[in-house]
PDB file of N, CA, C and O in Angstrom:
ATOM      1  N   UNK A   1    -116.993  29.836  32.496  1.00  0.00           N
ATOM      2  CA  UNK A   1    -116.423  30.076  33.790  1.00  0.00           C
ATOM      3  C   UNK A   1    -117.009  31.346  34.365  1.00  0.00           C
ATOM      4  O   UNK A   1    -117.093  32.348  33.655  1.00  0.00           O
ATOM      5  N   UNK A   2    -117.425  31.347  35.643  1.00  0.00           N
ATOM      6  CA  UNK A   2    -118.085  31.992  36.657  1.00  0.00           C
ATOM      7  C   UNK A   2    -117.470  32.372  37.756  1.00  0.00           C
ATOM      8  O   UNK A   2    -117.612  31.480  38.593  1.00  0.00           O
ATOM      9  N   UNK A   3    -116.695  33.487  38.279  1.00  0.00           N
ATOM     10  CA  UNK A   3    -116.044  33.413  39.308  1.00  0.00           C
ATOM     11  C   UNK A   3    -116.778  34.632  40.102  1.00  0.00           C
ATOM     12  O   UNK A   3    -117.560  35.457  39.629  1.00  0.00           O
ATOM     13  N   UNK A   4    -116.242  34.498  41.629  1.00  0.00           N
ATOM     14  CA  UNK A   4    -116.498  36.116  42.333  1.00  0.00           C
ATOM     15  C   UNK A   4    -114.774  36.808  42.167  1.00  0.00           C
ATOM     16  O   UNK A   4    -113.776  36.114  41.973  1.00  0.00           O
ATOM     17  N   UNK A   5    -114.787  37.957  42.271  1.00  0.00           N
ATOM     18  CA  UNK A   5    -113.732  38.858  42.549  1.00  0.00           C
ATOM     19  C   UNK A   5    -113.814  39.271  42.982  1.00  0.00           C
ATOM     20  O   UNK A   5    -115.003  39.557  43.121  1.00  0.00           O
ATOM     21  N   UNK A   6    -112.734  40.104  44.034  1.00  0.00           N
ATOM     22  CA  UNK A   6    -113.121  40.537  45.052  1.00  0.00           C
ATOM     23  C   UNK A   6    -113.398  42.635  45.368  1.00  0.00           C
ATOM     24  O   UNK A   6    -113.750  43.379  46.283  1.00  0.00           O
ATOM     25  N   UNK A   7    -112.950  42.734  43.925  1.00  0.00           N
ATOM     26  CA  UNK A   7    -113.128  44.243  43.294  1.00  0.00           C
ATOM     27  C   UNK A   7    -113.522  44.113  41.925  1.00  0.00           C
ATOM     28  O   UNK A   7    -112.963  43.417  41.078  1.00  0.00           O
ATOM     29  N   UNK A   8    -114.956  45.145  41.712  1.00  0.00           N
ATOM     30  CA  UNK A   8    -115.445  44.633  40.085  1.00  0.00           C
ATOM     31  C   UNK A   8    -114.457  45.307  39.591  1.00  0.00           C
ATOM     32  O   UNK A   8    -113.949  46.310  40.091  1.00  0.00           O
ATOM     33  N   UNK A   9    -114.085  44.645  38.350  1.00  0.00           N
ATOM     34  CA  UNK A   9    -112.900  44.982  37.377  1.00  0.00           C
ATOM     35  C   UNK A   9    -113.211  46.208  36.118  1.00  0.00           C
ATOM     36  O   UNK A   9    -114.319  46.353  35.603  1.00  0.00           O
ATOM     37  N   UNK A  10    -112.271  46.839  35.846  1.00  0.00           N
ATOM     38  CA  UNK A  10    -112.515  48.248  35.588  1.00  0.00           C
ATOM     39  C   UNK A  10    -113.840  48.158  34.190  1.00  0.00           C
ATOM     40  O   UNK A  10    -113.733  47.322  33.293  1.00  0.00           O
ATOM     41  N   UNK A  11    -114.461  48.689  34.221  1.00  0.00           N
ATOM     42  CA  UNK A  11    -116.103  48.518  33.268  1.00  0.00           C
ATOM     43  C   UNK A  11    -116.584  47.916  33.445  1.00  0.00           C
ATOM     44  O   UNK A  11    -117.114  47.570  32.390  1.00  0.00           O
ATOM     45  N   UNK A  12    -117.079  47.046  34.614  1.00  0.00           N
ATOM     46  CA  UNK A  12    -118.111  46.211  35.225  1.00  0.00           C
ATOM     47  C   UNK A  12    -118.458  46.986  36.703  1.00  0.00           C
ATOM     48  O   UNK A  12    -117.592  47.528  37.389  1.00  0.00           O
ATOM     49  N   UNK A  13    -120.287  46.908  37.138  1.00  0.00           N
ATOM     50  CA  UNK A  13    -119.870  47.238  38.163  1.00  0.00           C
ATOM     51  C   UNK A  13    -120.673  46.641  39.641  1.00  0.00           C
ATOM     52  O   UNK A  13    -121.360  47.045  40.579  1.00  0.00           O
ATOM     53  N   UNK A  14    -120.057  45.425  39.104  1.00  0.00           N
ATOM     54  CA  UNK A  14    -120.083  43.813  40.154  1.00  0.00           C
ATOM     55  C   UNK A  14    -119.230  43.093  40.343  1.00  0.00           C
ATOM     56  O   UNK A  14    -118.269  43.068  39.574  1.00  0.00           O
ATOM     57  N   UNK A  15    -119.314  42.229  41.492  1.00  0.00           N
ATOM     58  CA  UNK A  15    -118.368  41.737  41.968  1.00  0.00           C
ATOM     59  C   UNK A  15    -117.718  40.159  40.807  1.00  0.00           C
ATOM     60  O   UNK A  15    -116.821  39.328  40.950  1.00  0.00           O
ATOM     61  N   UNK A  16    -118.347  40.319  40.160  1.00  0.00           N
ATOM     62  CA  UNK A  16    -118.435  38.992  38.794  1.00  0.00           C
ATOM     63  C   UNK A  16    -117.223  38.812  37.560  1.00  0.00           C
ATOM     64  O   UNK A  16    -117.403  39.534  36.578  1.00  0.00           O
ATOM     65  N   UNK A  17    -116.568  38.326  37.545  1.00  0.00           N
ATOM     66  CA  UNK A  17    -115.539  37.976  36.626  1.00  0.00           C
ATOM     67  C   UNK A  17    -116.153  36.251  35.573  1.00  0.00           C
ATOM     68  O   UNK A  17    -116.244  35.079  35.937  1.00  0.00           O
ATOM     69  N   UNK A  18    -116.496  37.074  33.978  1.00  0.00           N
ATOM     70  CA  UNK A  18    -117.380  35.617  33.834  1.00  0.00           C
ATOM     71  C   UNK A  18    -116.941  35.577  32.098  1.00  0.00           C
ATOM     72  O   UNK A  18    -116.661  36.491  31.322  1.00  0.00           O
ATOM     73  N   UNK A  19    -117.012  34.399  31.953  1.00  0.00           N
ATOM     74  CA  UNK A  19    -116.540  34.169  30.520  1.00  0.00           C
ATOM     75  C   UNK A  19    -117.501  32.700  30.082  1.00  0.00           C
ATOM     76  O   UNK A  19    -117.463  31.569  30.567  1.00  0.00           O
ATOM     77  N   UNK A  20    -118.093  33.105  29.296  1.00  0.00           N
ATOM     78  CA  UNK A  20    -119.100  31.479  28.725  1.00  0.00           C
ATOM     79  C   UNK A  20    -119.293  31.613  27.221  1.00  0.00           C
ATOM     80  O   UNK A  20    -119.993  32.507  26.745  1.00  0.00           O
ATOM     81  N   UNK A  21    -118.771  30.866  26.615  1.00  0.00           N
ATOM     82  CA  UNK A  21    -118.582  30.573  25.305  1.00  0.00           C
ATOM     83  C   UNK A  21    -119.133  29.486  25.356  1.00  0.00           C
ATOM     84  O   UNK A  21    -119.137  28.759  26.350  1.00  0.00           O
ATOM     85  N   UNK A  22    -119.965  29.111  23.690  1.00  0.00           N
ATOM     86  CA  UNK A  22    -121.048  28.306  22.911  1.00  0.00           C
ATOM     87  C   UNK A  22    -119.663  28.358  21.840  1.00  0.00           C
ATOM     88  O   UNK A  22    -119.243  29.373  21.284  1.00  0.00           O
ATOM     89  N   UNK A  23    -119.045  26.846  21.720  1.00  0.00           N
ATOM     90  CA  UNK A  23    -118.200  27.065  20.693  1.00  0.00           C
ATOM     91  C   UNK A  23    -118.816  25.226  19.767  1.00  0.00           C
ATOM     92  O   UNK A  23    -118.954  24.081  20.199  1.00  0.00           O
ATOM     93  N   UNK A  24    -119.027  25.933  18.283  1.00  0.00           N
ATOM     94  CA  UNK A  24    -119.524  24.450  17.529  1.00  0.00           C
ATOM     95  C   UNK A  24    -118.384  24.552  16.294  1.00  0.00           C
ATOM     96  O   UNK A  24    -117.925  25.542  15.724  1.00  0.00           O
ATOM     97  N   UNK A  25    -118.195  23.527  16.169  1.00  0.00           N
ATOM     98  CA  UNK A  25    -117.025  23.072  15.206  1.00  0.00           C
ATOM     99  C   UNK A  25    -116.141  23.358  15.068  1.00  0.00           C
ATOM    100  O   UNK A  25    -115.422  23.382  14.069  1.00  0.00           O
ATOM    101  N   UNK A  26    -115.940  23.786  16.574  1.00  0.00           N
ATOM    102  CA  UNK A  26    -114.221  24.655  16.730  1.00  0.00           C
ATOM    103  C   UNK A  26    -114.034  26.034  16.444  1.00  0.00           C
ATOM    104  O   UNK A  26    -112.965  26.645  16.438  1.00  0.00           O
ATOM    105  N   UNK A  27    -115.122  26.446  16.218  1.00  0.00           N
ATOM    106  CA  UNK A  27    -115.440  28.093  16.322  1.00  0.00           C
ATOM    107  C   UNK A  27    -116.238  28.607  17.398  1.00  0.00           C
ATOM    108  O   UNK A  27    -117.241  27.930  17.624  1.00  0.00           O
ATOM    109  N   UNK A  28    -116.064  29.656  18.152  1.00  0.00           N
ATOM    110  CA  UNK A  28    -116.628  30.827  19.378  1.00  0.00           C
ATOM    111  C   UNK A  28    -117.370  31.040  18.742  1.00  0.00           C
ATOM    112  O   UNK A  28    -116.858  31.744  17.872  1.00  0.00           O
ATOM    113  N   UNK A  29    -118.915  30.828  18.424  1.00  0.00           N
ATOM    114  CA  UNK A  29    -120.229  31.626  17.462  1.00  0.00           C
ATOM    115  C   UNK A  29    -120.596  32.562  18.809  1.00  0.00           C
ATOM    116  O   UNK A  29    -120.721  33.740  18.473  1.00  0.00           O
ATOM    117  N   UNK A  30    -120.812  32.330  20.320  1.00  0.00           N
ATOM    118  CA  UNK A  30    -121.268  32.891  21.413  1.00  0.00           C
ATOM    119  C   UNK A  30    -120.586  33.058  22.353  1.00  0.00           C
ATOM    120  O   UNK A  30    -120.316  32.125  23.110  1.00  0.00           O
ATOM    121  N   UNK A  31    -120.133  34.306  22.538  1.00  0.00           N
ATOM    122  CA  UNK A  31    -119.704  34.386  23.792  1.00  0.00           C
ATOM    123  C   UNK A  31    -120.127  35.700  25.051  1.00  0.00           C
ATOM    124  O   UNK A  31    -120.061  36.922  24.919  1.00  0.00           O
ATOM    125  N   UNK A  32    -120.562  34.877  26.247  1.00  0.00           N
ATOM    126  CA  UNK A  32    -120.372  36.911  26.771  1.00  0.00           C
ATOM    127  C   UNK A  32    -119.379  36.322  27.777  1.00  0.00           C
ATOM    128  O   UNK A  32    -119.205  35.199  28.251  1.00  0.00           O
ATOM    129  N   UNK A  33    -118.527  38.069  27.983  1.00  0.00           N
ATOM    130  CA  UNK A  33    -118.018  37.990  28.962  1.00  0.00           C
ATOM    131  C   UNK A  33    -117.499  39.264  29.330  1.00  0.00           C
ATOM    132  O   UNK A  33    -118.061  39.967  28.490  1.00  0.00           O
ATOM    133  N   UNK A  34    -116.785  40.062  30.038  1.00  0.00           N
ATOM    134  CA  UNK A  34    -116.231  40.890  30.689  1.00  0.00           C
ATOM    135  C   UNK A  34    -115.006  41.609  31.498  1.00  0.00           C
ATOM    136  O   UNK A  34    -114.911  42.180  32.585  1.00  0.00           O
ATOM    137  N   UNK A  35    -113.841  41.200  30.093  1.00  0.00           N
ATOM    138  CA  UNK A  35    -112.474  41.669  30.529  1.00  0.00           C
ATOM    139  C   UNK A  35    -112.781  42.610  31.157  1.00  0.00           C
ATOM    140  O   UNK A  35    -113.811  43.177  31.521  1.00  0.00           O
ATOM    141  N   UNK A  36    -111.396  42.744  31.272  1.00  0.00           N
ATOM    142  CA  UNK A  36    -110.978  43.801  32.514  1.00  0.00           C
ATOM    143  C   UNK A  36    -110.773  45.539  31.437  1.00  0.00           C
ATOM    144  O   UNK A  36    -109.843  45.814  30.679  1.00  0.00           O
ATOM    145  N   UNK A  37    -112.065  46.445  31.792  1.00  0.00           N
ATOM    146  CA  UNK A  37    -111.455  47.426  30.704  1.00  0.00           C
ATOM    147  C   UNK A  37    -112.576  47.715  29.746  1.00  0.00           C
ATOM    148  O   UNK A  37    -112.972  48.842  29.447  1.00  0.00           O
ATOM    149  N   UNK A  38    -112.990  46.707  29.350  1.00  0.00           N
ATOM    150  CA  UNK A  38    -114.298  46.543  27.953  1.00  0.00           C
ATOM    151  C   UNK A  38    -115.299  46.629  28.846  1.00  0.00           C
ATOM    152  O   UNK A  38    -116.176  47.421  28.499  1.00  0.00           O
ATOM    153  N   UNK A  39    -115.563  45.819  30.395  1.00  0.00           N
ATOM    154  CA  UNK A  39    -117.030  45.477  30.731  1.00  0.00           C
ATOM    155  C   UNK A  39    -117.751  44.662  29.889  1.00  0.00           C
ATOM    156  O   UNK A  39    -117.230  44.273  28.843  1.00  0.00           O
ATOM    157  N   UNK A  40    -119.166  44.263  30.267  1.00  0.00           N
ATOM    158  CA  UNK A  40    -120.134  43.467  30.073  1.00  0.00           C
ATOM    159  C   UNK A  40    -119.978  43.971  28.619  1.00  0.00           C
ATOM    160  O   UNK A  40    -120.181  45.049  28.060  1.00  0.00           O
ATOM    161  N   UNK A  41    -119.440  42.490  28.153  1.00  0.00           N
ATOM    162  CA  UNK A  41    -120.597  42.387  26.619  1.00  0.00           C
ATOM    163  C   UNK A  41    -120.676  41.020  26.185  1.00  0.00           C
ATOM    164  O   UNK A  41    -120.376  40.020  26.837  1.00  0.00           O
ATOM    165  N   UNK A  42    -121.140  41.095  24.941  1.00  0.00           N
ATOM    166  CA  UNK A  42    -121.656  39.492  24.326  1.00  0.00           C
ATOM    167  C   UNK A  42    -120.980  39.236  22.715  1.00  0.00           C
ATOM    168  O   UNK A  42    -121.172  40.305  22.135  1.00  0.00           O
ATOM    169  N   UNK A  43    -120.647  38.780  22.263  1.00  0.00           N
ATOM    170  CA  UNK A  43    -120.465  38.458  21.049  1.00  0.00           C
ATOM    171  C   UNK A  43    -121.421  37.140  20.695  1.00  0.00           C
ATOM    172  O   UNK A  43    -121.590  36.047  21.235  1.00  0.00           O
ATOM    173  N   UNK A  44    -121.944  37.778  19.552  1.00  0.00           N
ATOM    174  CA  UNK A  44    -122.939  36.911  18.533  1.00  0.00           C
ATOM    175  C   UNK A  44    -122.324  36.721  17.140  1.00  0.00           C
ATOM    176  O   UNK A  44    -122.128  37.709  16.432  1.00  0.00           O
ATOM    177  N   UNK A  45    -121.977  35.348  16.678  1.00  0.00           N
ATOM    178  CA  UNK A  45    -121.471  35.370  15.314  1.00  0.00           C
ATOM    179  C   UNK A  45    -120.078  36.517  15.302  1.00  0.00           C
ATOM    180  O   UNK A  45    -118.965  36.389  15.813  1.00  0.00           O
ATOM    181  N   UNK A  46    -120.605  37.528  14.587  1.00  0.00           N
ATOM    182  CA  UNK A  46    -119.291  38.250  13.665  1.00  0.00           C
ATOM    183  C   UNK A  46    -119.662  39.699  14.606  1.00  0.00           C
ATOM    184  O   UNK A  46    -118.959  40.709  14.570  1.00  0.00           O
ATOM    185  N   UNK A  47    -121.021  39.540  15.508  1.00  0.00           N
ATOM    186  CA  UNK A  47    -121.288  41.128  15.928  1.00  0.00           C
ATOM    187  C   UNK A  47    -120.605  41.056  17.426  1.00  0.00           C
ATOM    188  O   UNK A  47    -120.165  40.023  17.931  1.00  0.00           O
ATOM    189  N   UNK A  48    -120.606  42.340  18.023  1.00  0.00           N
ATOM    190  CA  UNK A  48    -120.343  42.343  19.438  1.00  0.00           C
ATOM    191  C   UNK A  48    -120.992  43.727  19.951  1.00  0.00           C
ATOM    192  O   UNK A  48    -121.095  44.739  19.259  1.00  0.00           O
ATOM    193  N   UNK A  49    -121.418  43.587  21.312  1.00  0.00           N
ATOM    194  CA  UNK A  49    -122.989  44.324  21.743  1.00  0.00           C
ATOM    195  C   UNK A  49    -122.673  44.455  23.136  1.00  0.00           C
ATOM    196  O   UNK A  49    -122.243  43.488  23.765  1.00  0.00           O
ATOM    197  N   UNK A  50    -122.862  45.630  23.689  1.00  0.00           N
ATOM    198  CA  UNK A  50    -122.475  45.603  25.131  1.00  0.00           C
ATOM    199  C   UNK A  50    -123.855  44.374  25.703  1.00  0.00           C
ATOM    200  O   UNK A  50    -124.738  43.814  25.054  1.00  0.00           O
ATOM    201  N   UNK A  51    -123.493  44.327  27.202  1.00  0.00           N
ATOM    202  CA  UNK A  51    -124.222  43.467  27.789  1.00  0.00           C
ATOM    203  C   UNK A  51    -124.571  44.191  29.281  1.00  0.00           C
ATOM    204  O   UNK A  51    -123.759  44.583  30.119  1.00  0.00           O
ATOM    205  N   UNK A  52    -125.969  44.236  29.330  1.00  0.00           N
ATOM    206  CA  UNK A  52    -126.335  44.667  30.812  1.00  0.00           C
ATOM    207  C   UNK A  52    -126.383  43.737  31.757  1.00  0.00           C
ATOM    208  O   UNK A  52    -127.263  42.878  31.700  1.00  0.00           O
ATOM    209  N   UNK A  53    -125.400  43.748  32.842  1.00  0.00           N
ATOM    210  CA  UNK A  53    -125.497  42.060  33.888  1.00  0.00           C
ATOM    211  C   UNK A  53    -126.342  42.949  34.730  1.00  0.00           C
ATOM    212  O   UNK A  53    -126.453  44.174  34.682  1.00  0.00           O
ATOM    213  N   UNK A  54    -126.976  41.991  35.593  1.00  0.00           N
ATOM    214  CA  UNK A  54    -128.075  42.284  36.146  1.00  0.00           C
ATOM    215  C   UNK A  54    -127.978  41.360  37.677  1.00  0.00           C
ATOM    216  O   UNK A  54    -127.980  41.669  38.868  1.00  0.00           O
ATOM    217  N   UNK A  55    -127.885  39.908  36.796  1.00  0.00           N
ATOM    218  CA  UNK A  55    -127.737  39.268  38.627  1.00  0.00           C
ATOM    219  C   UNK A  55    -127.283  37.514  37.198  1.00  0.00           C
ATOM    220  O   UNK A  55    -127.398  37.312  35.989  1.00  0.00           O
ATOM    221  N   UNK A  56    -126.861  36.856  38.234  1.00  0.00           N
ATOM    222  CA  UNK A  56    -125.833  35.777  38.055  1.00  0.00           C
ATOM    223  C   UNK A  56    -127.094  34.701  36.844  1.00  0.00           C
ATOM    224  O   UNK A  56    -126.992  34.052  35.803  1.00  0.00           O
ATOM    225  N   UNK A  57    -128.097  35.052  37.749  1.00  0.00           N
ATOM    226  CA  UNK A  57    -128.900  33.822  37.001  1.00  0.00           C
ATOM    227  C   UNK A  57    -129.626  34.182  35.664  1.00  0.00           C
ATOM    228  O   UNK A  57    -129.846  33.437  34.709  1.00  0.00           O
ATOM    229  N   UNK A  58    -130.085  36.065  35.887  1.00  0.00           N
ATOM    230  CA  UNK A  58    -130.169  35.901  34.437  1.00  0.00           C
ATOM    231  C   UNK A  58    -129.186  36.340  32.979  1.00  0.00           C
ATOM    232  O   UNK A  58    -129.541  36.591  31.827  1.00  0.00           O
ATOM    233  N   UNK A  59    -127.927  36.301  33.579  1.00  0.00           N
ATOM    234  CA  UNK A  59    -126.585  35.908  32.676  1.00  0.00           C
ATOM    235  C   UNK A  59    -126.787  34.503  31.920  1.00  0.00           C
ATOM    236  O   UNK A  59    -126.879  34.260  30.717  1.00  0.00           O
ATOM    237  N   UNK A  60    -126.828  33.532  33.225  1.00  0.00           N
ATOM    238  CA  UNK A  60    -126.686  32.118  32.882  1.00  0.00           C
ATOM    239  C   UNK A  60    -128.626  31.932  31.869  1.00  0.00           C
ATOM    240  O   UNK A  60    -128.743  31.118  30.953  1.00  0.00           O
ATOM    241  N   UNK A  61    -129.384  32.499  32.155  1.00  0.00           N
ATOM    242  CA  UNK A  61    -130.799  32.318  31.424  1.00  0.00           C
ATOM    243  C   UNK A  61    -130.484  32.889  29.700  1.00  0.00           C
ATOM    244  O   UNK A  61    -130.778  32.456  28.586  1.00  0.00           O
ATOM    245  N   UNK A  62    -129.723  34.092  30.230  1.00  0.00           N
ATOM    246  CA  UNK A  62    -130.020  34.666  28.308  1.00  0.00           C
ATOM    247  C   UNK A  62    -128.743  33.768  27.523  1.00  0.00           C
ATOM    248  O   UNK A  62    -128.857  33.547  26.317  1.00  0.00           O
ATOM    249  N   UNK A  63    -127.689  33.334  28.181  1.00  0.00           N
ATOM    250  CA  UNK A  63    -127.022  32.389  27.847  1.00  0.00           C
ATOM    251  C   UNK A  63    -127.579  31.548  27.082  1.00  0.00           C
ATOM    252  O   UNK A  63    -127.551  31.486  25.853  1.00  0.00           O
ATOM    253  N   UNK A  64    -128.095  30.892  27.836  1.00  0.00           N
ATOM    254  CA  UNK A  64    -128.917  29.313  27.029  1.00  0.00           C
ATOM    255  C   UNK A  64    -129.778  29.983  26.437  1.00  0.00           C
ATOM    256  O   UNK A  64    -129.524  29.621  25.289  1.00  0.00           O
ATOM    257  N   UNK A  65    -130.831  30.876  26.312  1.00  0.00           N
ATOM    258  CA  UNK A  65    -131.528  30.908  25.349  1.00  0.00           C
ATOM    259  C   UNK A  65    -130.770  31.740  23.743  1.00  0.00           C
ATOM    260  O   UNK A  65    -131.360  31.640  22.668  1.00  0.00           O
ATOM    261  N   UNK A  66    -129.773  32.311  23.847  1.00  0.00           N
ATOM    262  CA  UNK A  66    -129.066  32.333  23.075  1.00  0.00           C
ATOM    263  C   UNK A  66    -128.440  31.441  22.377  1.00  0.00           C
ATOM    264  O   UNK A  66    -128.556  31.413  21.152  1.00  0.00           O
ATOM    265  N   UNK A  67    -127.589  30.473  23.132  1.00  0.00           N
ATOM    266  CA  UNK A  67    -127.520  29.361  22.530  1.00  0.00           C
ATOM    267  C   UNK A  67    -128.528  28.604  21.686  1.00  0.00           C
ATOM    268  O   UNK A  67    -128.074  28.057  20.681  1.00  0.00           O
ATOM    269  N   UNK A  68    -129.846  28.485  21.941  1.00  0.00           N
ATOM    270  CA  UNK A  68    -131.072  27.697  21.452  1.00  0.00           C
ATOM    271  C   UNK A  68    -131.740  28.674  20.150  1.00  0.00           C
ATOM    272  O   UNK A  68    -132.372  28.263  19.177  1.00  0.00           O
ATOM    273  N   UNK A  69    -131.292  30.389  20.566  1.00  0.00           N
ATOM    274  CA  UNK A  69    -131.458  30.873  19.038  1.00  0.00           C
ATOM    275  C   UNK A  69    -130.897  30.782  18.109  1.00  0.00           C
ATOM    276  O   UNK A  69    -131.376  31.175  17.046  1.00  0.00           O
ATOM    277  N   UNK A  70    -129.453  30.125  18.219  1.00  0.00           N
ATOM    278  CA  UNK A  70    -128.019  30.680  17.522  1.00  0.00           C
ATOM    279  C   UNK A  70    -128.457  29.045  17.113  1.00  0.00           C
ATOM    280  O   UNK A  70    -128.712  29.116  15.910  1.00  0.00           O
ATOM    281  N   UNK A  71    -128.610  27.968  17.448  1.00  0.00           N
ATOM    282  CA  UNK A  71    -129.476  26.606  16.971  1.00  0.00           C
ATOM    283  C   UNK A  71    -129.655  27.033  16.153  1.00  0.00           C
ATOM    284  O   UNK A  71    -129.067  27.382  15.129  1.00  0.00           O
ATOM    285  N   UNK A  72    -131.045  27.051  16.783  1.00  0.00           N
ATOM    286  CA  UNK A  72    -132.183  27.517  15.745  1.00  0.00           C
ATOM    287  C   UNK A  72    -132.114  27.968  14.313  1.00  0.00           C
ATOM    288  O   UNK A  72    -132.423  27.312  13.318  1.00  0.00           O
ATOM    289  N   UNK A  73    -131.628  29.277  14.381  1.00  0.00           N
ATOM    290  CA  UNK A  73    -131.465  29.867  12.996  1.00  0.00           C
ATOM    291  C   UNK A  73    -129.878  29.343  12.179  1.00  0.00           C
ATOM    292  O   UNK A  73    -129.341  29.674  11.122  1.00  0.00           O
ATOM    293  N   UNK A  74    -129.634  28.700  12.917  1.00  0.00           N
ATOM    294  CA  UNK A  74    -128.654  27.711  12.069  1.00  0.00           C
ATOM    295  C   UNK A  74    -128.742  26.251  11.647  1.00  0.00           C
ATOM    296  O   UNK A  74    -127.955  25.579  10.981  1.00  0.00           O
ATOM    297  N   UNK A  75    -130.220  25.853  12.360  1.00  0.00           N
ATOM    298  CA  UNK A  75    -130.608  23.872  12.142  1.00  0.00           C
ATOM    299  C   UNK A  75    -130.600  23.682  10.295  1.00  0.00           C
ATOM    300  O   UNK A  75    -130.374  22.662   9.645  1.00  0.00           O
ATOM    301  N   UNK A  76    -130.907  24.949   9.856  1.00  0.00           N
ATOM    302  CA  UNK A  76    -131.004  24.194   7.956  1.00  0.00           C
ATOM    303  C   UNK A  76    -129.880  24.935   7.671  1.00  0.00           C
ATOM    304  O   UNK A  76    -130.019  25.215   6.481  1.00  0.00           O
ATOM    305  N   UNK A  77    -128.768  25.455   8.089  1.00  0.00           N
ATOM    306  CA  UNK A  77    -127.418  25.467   6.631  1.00  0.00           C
ATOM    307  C   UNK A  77    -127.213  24.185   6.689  1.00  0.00           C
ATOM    308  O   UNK A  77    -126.402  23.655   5.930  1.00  0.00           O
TER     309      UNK A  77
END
């Protein structure tokens, strides 16, 4: 989920309220997003990493290619 707001929310500093989770077998392995308070970050697996937003599309770009790494280095367990 992708929304506008109409004041960036306290530790973000855009107009963007965004939450996108990669969830496989009923577990969150990926998520970024940007409560209100924390600001931009990402969770990978078990880590969590701030996140620099930049502009809408390349949110939605490192998204999917995250997703396709988080694949990746998981196609042989």
């Amino acid at each position: 989920m992708l929304w506008r707001v109409p004041q960036p929310l306290a530790g973000s500093p855009h107009n963007f309220k965004y939450r996108l989770a990669y969830v496989v077998g009923g577990l969150c392995v990926l998520r970024y997003d940007n409560e209100a308070g924390k600001g931009d970050h990402r969770h990978y697996d078990a880590a969590e990493a701030a996140y620099t937003f930049t502009t809408v599309q390349a949110l939605i770009a490192e998204f999917q290619t995250d997703i396709a790494r988080w694949n990746d280095e998981h196609s042989h367990t």
